[in-house]
C-alpha positions in Angstrom: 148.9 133.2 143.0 150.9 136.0 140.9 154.4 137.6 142.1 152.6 140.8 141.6 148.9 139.7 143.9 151.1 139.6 146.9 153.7 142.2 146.1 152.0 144.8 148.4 152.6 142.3 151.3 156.1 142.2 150.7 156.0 146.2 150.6 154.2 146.6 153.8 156.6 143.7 155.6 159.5 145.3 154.5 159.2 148.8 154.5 158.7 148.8 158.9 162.0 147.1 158.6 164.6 150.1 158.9 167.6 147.5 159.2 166.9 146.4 155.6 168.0 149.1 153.1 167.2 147.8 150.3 165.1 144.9 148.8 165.0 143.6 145.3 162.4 140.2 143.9 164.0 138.3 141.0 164.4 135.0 139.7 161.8 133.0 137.7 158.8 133.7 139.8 158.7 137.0 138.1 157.7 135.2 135.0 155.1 132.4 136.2 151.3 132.8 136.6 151.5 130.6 139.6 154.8 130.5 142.0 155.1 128.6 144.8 158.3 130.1 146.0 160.1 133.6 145.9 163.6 135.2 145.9 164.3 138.2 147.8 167.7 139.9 147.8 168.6 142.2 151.0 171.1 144.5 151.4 171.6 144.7 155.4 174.0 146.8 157.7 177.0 144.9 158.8 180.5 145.8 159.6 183.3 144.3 157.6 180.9 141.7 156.6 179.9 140.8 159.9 176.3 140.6 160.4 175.0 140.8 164.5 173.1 138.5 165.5 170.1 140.5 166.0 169.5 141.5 162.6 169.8 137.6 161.6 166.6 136.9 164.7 165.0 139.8 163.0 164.6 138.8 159.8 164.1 134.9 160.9 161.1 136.4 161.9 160.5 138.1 158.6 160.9 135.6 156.6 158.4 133.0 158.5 155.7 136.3 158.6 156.3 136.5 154.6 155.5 132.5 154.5 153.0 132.8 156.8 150.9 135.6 155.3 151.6 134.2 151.7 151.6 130.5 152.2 154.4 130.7 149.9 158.0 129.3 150.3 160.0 132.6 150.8 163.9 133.0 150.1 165.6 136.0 151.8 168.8 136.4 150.5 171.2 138.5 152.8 173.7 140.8 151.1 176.6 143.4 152.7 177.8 146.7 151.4 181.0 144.6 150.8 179.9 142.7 148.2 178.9 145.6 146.1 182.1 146.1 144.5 184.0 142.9 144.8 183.6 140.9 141.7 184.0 137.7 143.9 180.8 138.3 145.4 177.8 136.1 144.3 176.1 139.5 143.6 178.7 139.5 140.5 178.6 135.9 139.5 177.0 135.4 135.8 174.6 132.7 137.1 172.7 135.5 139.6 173.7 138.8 138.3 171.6 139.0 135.1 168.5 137.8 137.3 169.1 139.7 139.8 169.6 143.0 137.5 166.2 142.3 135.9 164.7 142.2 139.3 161.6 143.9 140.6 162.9 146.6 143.5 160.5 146.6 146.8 162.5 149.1 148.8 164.7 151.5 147.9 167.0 150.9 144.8 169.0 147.5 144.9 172.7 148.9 144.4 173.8 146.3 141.6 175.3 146.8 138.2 175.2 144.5 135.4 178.5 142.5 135.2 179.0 143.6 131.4 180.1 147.0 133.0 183.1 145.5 133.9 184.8 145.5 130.7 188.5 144.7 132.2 186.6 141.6 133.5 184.4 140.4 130.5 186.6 137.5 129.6 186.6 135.9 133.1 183.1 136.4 133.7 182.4 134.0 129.9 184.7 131.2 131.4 182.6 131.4 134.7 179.3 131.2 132.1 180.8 128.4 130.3 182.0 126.5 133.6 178.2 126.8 134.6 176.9 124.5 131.6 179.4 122.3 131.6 179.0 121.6 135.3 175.4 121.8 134.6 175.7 118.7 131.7 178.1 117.4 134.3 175.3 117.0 137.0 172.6 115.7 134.5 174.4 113.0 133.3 175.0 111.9 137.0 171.7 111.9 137.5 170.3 110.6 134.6 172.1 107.6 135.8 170.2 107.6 139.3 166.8 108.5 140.3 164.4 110.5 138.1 161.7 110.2 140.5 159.7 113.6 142.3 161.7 116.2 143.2 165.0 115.2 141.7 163.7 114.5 138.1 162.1 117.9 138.5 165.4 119.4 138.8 166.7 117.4 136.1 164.7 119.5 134.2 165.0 122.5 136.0 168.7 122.4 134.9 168.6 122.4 131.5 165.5 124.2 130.7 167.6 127.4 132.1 170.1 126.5 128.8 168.9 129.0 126.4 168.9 131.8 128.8 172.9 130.9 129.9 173.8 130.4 126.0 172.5 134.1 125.9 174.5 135.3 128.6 177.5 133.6 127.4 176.8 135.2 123.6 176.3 139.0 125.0 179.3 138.5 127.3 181.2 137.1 124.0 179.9 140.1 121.9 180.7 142.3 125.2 176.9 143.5 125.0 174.2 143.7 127.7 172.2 140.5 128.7 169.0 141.1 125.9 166.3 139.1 128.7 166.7 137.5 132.2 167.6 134.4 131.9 165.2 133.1 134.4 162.3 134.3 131.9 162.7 131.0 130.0 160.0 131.8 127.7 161.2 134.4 126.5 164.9 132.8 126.5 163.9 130.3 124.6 162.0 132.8 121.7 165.0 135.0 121.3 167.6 131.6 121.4 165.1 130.4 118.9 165.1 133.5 116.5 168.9 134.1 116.4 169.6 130.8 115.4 166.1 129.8 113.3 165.1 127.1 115.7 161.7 126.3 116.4 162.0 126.6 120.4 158.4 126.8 121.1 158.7 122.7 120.2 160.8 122.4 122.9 159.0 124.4 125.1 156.3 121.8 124.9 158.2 118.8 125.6 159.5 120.6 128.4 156.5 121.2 129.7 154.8 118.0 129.1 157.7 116.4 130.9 156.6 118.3 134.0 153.5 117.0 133.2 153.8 113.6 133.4 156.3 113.6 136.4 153.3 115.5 138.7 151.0 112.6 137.2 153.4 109.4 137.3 155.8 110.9 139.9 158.6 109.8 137.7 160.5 110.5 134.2 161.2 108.4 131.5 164.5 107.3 130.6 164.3 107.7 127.2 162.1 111.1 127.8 165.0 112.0 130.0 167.6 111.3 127.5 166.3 112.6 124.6 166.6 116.1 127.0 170.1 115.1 127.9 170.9 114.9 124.1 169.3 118.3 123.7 171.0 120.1 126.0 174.3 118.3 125.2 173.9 119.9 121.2 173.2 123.0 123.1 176.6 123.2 124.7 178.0 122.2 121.4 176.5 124.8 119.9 177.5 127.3 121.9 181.0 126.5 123.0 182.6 125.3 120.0 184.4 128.0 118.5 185.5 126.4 115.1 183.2 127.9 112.0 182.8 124.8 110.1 181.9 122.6 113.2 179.4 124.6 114.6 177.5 124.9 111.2 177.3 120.8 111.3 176.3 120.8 115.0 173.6 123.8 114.3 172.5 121.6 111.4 172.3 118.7 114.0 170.5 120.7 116.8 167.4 121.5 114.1 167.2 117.9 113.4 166.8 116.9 116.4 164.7 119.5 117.9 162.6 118.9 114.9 162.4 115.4 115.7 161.3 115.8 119.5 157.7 114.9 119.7 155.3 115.9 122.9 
């Protein structure tokens, strides 16, 4: 089932709903053929941030009709007027702003800017991009050294195969230019990562993908499938983060290597 089969439902649902101003799909289920879950951020009524009670019932109920009529694992995200303009808010934060301004509106306009309007603030917002994959390597190797069975090997996966599209948030916010893709569009991600820096990403891709593959057949990942990921991400990080010329040419000269060497 396609993000855009069911979009009328969401439309229909939404729209009675006066309470909800506005409403805004985005995330990676924009990008897939076949979704099994959905993010949808609200912007609701609420005074000094403080949301009644009621309008937290109502949309309870929203949310379950949503599953219900989709069979689909639905996310409402709530948001207040106050977060529109503080740069503390998650509505702000480089890890959902860029998805969240390539969104898909499904009632009324979602107020958000991209964070690369704040200028003043362009230097914070890179640490908080380069915090993200470092904690993200940080949680990978944890749990490369646990369980890479079902549902947590396919996060170990789902962590790093949003690298490319962070590197590119990190590189516009470097070069103070707008996001040039959502970062949850990972094919895409990966194409553009792949032309700016001559890699061939569609290889990558692949092993992704067959990784996924053999963890819905086997229930499990390979160590050494799972490490040769690990490795991949880690140049990746290296890649981007290191800031001294010479370096980074030996490291880009080590990521082709080894991407070239990573074999479906």
């Amino acid at each position: 089932m396609t993000i855009f089969s069911i979009t009328p439902i969401f439309y229909k649902i939404i729209k009675k709903e006066k309470f909800i101003k506005a409403a805004r799909i985005y995330g990676s289920s924009l990008y897939l053929d076949d979704t099994i879950d959905i993010d949808i951020a609200l912007l609701i009524p609420s005074r000094y941030g403080v949301v009644g009670h009621t309008i937290y019932k109502r949309l309870y109920n929203v949310r379950k009709k949503l599953c219900d009529l989709t069979g689909l694992d639905i996310d409402l995200i709530p948001h207040t007027q106050d977060e529109i303009t503080n740069t503390n808010s998650p509505l702000w934060h480089p890890r959902y702003n860029p998805s969240l301004v390539f969104g898909k509106d499904i009632k009324a306009k979602f107020p958000i800017k991209p964070m690369f309007f704040k200028k003043s603030l362009s230097n914070w917002f890179t640490d908080m991009v380069a915090y993200n994959l470092y904690d993200t390597r940080c949680i990978v190797r944890r749990q490369a050294l646990r369980s890479l069975n079902g549902e947590e090997a396919r996060i170990f996966l789902a962590k790093m195969i949003h690298g490319p599209g962070n590197a590119l948030v990190h590189l516009s916010l470097c070069n103070k230019k707008a996001c040039q893709t959502d970062p949850s569009n990972i094919e895409e991600s990966f194409s553009i990562f792949g032309i700016k820096y001559g890699l061939d990403m569609g290889r990558i891709l692949e092993y992704f993908n067959k990784s996924k593959n053999i963890i819905s057949k086997t229930g499990k990942l390979p160590m050494e499938r799972a490490l040769n990921i690990l490795s991949w991400y880690e140049l990746l990080i290296a890649l981007i983060l290191n800031n001294s010329p010479k370096t980074k040419g030996l490291i880009l000269k080590k990521f082709k290597q080894y991407s070239a060497g990573l074999k479906s």
